[in-house]
C-alpha positions in Angstrom: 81.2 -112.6 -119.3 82.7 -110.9 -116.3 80.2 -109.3 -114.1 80.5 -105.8 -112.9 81.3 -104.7 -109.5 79.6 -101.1 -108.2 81.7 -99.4 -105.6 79.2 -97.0 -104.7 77.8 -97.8 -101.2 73.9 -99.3 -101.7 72.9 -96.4 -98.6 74.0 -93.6 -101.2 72.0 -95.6 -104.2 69.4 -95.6 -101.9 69.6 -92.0 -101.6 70.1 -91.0 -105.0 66.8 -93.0 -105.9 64.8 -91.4 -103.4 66.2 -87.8 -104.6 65.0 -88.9 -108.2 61.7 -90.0 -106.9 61.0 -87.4 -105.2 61.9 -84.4 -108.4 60.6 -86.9 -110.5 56.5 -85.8 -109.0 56.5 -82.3 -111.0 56.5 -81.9 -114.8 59.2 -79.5 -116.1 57.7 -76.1 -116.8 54.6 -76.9 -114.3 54.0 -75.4 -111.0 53.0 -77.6 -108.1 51.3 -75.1 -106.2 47.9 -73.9 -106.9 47.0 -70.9 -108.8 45.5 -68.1 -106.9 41.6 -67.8 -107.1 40.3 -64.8 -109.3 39.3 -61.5 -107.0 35.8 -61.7 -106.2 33.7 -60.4 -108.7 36.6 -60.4 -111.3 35.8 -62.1 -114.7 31.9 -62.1 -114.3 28.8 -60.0 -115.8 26.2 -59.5 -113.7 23.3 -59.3 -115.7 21.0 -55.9 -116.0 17.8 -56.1 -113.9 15.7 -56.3 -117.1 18.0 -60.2 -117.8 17.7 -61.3 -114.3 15.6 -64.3 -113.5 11.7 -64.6 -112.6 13.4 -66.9 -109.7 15.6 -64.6 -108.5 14.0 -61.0 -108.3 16.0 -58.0 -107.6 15.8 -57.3 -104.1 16.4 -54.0 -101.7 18.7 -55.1 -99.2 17.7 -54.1 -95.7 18.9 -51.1 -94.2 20.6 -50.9 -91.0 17.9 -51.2 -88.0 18.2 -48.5 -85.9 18.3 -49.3 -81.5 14.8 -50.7 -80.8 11.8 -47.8 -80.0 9.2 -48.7 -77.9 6.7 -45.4 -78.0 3.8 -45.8 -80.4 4.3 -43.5 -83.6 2.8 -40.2 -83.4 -0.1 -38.5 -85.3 2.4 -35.8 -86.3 5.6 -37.2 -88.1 8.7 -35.1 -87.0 11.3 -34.1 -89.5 12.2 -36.5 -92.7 15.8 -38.3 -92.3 18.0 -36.6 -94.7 18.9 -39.2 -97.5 22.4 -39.9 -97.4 22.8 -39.6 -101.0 22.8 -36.1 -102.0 21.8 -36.8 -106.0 20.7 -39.7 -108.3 16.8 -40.5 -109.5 16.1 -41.8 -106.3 18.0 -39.1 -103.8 14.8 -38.2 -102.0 14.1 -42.4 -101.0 14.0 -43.5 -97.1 16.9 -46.2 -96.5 20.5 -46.7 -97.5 22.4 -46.0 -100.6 22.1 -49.1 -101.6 18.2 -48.7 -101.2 18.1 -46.0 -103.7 20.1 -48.2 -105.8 16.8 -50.3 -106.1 14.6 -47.8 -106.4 16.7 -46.7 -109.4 17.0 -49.9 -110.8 13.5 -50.6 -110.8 12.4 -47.2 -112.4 14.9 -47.5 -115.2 13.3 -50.9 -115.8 10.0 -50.8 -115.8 7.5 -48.9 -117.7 5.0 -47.2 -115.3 6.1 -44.6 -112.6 7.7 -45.8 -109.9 7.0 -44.2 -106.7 9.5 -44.4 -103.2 8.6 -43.6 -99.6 9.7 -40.7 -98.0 9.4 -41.1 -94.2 10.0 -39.3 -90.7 13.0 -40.6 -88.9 13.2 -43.6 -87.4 12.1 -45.5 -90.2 13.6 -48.2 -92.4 13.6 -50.5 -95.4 12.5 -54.0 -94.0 12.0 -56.3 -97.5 11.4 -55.3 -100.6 11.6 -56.7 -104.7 10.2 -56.4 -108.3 10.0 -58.4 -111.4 9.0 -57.9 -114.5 7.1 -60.7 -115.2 3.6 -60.0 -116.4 4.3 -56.0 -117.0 6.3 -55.4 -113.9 5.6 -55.5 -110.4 7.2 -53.8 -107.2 6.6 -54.5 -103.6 8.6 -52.9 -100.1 7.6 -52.2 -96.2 9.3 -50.1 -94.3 9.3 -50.6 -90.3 8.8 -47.8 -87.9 8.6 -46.7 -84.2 6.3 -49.3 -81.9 6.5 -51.8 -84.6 4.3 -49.9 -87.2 4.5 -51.2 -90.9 4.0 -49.1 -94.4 3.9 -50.9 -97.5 4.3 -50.1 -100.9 2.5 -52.5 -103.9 2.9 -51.2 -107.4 2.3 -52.8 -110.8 1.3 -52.7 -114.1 -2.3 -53.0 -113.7 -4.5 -54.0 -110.8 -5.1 -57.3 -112.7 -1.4 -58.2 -111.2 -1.5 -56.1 -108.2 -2.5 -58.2 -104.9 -5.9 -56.8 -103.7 -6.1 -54.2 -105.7 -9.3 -52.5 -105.2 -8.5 -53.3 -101.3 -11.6 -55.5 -99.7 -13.1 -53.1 -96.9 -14.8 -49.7 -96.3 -14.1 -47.0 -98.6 -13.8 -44.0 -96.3 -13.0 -40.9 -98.8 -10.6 -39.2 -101.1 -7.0 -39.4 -100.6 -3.9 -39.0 -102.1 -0.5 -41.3 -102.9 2.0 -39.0 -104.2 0.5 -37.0 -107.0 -2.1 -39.4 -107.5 -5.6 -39.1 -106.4 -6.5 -41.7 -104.7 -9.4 -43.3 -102.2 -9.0 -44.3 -98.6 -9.8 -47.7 -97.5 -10.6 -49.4 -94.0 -10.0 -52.8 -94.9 -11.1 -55.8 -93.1 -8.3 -56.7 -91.2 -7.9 -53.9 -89.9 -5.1 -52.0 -91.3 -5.9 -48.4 -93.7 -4.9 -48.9 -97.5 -4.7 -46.1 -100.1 -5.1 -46.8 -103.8 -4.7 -45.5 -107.3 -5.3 -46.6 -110.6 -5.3 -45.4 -114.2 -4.7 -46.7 -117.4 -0.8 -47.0 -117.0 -0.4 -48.9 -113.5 -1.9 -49.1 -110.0 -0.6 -48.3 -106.7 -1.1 -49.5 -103.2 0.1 -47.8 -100.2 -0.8 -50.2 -96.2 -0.3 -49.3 -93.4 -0.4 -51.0 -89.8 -0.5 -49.9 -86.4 -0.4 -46.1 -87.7 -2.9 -43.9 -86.8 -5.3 -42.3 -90.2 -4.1 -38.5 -89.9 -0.3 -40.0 -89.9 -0.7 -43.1 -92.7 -2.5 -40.6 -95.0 0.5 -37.8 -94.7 2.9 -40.9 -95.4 1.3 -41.4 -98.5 0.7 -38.3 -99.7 4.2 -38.0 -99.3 5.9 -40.4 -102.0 7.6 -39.2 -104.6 8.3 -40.5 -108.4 11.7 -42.1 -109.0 12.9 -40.3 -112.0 14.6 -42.6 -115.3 
């Protein structure tokens, strides 16, 4: 049989080959590059606080810290910081929006009255979280001028509530919020005030505050409406 002679040059087989090879690498009707990543946030539920997960409590993010003070706080707070968000359950609440967000959260979800701090200036949310494990539970501190703390510990009973009576001196009558409520010197040496009654128990600390101040703190909460 007579064999076949190419004329085609072997540097333009070459050529074509390598052009084949190289539009060979993508399937017809595919793209080779990669598809864009979903917007943040974009095709996911968060769950309500009610689903989240004993692990994971809800938590209030931490305000922004105001410029370091180094005077001790006074015995006579001056004006409350106007809330920056003029409605909502939780409008009267020291700290951020995103604070009374929390706050909001957590009233909505549990079953006992929630109850948010309304301080002097100069004061911020520091930590703060609730679950609902065991009937609910709700714990924040605030930091103030010279380093001074005031804490908040609510729950459904004092059975979950952290030392709840407080261990120390019961000085007198006192009040958190609406409540009634007793004054505590406990052993450390930080002031508590306490409430209790058939539907939850509250705990109000305080440290480095002086007794006149800490007890006009308390008495100053308010309920964070449903």
């Amino acid at each position: 049989m007579r064999a076949i002679r190419h004329s085609r040059p072997v540097a333009a087989c070459l050529a074509v080959l390598l052009v084949v090879a190289a539009c060979g690498s993508a399937t017809p009707g595919e793209s080779t590059q990669p598809s864009e990543a979903p917007a943040s946030g974009q095709g996911t539920v968060s769950p309500p606080p009610s689903l989240a997960p004993e692990s994971a409590p809800p938590t209030a993010p931490p305000a922004t810290e105001p410029p370091p003070q180094t005077d001790a706080p006074s015995s006579e707070p001056p004006a409350s910081a106007e809330p920056t968000s003029g409605s909502g359950a939780a409008a009267e609440c020291t700290g951020s929006d995103a604070n009374r967000d929390f706050y909001a959260d957590a009233a909505a979800a549990l079953d006992w009255a929630v109850y948010c701090a309304v301080l002097p200036s100069g004061w911020f949310v520091n930590t703060g979280e609730y679950t609902l494990r065991d009937g609910g539970r709700l714990t924040i501190e605030y930091k103030g001028p010279g380093g001074a703390r005031f804490a908040l510990d609510e729950s459904a009973s004092c059975v979950t509530a952290q030392g709840c009576p407080p261990s120390g001196t019961e000085v007198g009558p006192a009040e958190l919020g609406d409540r009634r409520a007793t004054l505590v010197a406990l052993d450390d040496g930080e002031l508590a005030i306490y409430a209790t009654d058939a539907s939850g128990a509250w705990q109000a600390t305080g440290t480095g505050l002086e007794q006149d101040l800490f007890t006009r703190l308390a008495a100053d909460l308010v309920e964070v409406s449903d």
